[in-house]
N, C-alpha and C positions, 0 to 999 in steps of 0.2 A: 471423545471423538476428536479427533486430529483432521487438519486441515493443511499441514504443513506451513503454516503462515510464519512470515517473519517473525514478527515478534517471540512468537509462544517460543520456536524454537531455539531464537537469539538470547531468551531468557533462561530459558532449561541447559543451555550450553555451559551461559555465566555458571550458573548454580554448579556445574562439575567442575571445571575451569581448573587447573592444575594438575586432573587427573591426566596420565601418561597417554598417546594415541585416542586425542577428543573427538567425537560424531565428524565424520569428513572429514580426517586427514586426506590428504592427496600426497603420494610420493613425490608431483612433478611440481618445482617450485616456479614461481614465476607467472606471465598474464596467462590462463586457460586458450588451448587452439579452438578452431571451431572444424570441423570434418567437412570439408569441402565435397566428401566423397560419397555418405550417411544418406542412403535411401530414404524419402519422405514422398509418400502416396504415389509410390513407382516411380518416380523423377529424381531430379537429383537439385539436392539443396542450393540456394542462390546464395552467391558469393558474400560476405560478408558488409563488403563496401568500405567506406573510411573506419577506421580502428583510432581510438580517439581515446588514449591511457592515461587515465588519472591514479595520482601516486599519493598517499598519505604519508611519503619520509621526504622534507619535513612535515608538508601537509598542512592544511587548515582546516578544522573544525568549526563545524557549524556554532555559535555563539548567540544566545539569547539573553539579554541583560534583563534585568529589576525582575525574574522568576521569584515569584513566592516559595517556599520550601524545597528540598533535598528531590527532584528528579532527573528521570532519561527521559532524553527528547527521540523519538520514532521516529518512521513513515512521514516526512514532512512533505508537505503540496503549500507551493508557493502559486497563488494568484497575485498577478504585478500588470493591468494592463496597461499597455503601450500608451503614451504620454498623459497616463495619469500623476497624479504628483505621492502617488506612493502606493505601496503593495503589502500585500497581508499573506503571511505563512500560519497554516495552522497545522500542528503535529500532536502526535499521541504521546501525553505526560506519564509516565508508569514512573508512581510514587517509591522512594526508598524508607526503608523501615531498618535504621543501622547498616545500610548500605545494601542490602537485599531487595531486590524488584518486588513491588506487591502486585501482583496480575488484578486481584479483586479492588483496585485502585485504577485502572484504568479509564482515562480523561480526556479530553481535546483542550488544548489552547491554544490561543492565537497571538503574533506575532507583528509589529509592523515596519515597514523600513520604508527613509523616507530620501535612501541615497543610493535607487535600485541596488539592492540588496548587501550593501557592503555591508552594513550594519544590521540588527532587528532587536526588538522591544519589547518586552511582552505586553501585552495588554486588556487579555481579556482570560475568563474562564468561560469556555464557549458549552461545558455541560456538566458532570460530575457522577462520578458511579454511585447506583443507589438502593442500598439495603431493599433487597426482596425475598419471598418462601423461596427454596431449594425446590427448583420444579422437580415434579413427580417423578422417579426413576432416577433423580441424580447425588441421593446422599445415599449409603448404604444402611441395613438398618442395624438399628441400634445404635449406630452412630449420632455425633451431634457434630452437626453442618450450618453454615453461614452462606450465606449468599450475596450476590451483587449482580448488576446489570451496569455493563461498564460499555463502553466506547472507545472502538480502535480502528485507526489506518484512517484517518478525514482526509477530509477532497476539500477545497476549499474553493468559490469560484464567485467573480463578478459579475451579475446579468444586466447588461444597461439598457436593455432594454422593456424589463419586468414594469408594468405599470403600476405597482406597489413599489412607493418609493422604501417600506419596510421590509420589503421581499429582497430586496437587489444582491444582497450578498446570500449568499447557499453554502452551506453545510454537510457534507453526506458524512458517514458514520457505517462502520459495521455496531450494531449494538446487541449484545449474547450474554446470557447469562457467566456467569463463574463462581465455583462454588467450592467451598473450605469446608475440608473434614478435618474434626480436632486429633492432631497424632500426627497427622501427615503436613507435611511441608511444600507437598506439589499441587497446586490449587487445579482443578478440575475446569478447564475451558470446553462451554458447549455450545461452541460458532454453531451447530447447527438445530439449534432452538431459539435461534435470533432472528433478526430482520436488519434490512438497509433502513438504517433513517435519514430525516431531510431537519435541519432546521432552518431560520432565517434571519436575518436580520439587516438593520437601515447602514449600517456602516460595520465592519469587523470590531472595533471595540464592543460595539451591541449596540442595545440588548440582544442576547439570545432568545428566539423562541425556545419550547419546547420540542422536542424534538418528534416527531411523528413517523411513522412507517411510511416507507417510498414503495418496497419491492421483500416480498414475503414468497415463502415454497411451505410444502405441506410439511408439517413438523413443527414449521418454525413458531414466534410468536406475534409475525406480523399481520393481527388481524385491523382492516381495513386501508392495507397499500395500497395503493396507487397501481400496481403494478405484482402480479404471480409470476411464478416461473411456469404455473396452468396454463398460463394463457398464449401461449406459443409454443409450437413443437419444437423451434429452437432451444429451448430453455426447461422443457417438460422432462429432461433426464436431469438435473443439475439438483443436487442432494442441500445443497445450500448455496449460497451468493455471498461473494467475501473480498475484501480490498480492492474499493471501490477509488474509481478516477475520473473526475467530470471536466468539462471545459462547457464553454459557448462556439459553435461553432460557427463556419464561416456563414453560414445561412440564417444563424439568429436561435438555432434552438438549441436545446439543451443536450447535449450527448453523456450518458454514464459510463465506463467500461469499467467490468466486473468481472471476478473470478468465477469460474463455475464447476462449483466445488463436484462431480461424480465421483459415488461411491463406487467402493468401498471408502469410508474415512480413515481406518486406518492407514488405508494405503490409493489416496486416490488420485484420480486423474483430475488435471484442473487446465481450464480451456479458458479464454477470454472471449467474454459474448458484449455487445454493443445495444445500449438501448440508447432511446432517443424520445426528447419531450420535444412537441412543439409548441406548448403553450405554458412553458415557465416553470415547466414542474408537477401541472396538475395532473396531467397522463403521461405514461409510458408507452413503446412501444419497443419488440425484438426488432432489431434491424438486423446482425447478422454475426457470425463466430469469425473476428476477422485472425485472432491465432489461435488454435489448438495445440494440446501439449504436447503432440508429435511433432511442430515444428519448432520445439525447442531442443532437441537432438540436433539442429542444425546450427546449432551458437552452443555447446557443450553443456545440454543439459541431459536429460537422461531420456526425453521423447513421451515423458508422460505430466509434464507439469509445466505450464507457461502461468506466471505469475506479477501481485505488482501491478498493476496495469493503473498507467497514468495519461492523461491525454490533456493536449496545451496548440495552441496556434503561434505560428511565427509568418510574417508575412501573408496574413491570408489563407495559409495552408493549414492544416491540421494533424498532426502529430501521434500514435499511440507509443509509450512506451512501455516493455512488458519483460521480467525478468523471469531466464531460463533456469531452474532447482534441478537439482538432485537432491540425494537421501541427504538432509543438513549439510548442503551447500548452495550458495547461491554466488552464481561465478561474472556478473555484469549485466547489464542493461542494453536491449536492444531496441533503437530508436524507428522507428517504420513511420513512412508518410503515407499518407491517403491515397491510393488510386482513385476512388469512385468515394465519397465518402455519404453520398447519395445510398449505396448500395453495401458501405461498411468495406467493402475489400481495401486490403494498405500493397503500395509495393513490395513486391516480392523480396527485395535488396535492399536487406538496411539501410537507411541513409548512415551511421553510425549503433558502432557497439562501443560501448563503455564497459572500460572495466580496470583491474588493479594489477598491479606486480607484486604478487602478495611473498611476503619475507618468506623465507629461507626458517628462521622460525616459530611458523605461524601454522600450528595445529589444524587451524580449519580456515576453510577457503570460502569465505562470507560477503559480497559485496553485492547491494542489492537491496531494496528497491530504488528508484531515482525518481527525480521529480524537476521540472525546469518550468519556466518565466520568458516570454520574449523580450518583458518590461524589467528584467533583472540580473542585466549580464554579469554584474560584481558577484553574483553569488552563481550564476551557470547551472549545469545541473547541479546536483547535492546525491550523493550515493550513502545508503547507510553500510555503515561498516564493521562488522564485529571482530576487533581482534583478541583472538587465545592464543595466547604465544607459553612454553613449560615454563611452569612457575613464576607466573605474573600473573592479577589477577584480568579477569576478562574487561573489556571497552566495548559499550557499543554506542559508535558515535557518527552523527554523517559529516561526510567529508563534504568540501566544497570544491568544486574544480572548477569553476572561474572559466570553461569552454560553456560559451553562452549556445542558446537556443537558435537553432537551423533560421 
């Protein structure tokens, strides 16, 4: 089952990387336009807004010092709140094995800086992939398969207001099986036999709890969430739930923004839906589809897949941000602020698109997902970035662009 998620694909790219004409070449070199002109629900697409170019030549990479063993650091979410005296980044570790990504090795760790974000630290191992059966339907037979339940794409957030003083930090996780047939070297991801989890803990170094089910759909293996995709007709077509992005909002409760995976999975459509706790985590509730992937046709994506979705406050206001795909591309980051955030709708007009000037040559056009901090202008948003350039081996690394948060 395919989901088109960053990772899987960022990783399947590395593994060809050299090969002549890689998944998403684009002929046109340079930042991606956006179709001013590109029909969406009879109307006509809203202007782009400030274009805000971040460049990785020479570029800074994101840097995490004293990491335990040989990894790629992912999907990173930086929580840094405003005049606290430091901030926590936690990102998806995918372990190397002689320089090879192991998908069934996938991890969260966290990170701390205590010099809004010019620096970070590692600190913690916030969960760990963990030997389980090959669920039913996912080895072939005869075969002999291995399995894991791994954790990918974390959200990481401060709740200061949570009356456990053990709860205060949060955790979300997509968490899915992955599964190894011996012979084959492409490990078998099945995002949609997973669940969202939650874990917690009293300060980012930890302890970690364990991690629990938040938000489960029929398939999946989240039994006793918090939260179905049954339980709202907003959410009653969505095949699975994936790259998950939380904040605290301005009102004190918890908001998720999630992918929503509609099948078909080989080829699917994926919409960003909005849930909302108001009691810290304990319930969910749909509040509303504030992008669908039609309206990413209007920031040059293909009109079938809005993705990424991360959300952060700056000033009191509250922020989504959600990356536009095509077929193995993802071409920047579009920043959208809240209209109603009561009701889930964002501004029509970007406040800002991010995105890259990608070389002249650079095989695939990759930049995507982001993640920003109000409390962390030294490190601004962070875009991840894959580059495949002919005959150099693949990068995937998030840059830093140092353009701090609205």
């Amino acid at each position: 089952m395919s989901a088109h998620r960053a990772l899987a694909v960022a990783i399947a790219l590395i593994a060809v990387a050299g090969c002549s004409g890689g998944g998403g070449h684009s002929d046109t070199d340079g930042a991606p336009g956006t179709d001013l002109d590109a029909s969406l629900d009879g109307g006509t697409c809203p202007p782009p807004g400030e274009h805000t170019e971040v460049t990785d030549r020479p570029g800074a990479a994101l840097v995490i010092r004293d990491q335990p063993g040989s990894v790629l650091e992912a999907d990173p979410s930086i929580e840094y709140p405003p005049g606290a005296p430091g901030g926590a980044l936690a990102y998806t570790a995918v372990p190397l094995a002689e320089g090879t990504p192991d998908q069934g090795g996938l991890h969260t760790r966290v990170a701390l800086s205590d010099d809004q974000g010019a620096s970070w630290t590692f600190v913690a191992l916030a969960n760990s992939a963990e030997a389980i059966a090959a669920p039913p339907g996912t080895c072939p037979p005869a075969a002999t398969c291995t399995a894991t339940r791994v954790h990918e794409t974390a959200s990481i957030v401060f709740d200061p207001d949570e009356p456990d003083a053990d709860r205060r930090w949060k955790l979300f996780t997509h968490r899915y099986p992955v599964v190894k047939v011996a012979g084959d070297p492409q490990a078998k991801l099945f995002y949609a036999l997973g669940h969202i989890a939650l874990a917690t803990a009293p300060l980012p170094s930890g302890p970690w709890s364990a991690p629990v089910p938040l938000a489960s759909w029929p398939g999946g293996d989240g039994d006793g969430a918090a939260f179905s995709t049954d339980d709202d007709p907003a959410t009653a077509g969505c095949g699975a739930l994936g790259e998950p992005g939380a904040a605290v909002a301005p009102d004190g409760s918890l908001h998720l923004a999630v992918a929503c995976i509609r099948p078909p999975f080989d080829d699917p459509t994926l919409d960003i839906v909005l849930l909302r706790s108001p009691d810290h985590g304990a319930s969910w509730q749909a509040v509303a589809t504030p992008l669908t992937g039609a309206d990413g046709a209007c920031l040059g994506g293909d009109g079938k897949r809005v993705n990424a979705a991360d959300l952060f406050t700056a000033d009191n206001r509250e922020y989504l941000i959600a990356t536009p795909e095509s077929q193995d591309q993802r071409l920047g980051c579009a920043v959208f602020g809240f209209a109603d955030v009561a009701a889930g709708t964002l501004d029509r007009q970007p406040a800002r698109f991010l995105t890259l000037e990608f070389g002249a040559d650079e095989l695939v056009h990759y930049a995507g997902a982001c993640t920003a901090a109000e409390g962390a202008p030294a490190t601004g948003f962070t875009m991840s970035h894959l580059l495949v350039a002919a005959g150099q081996p693949a990068v995937l690394h998030e840059l830093v662009s140092g353009v701090p948060a609205p």
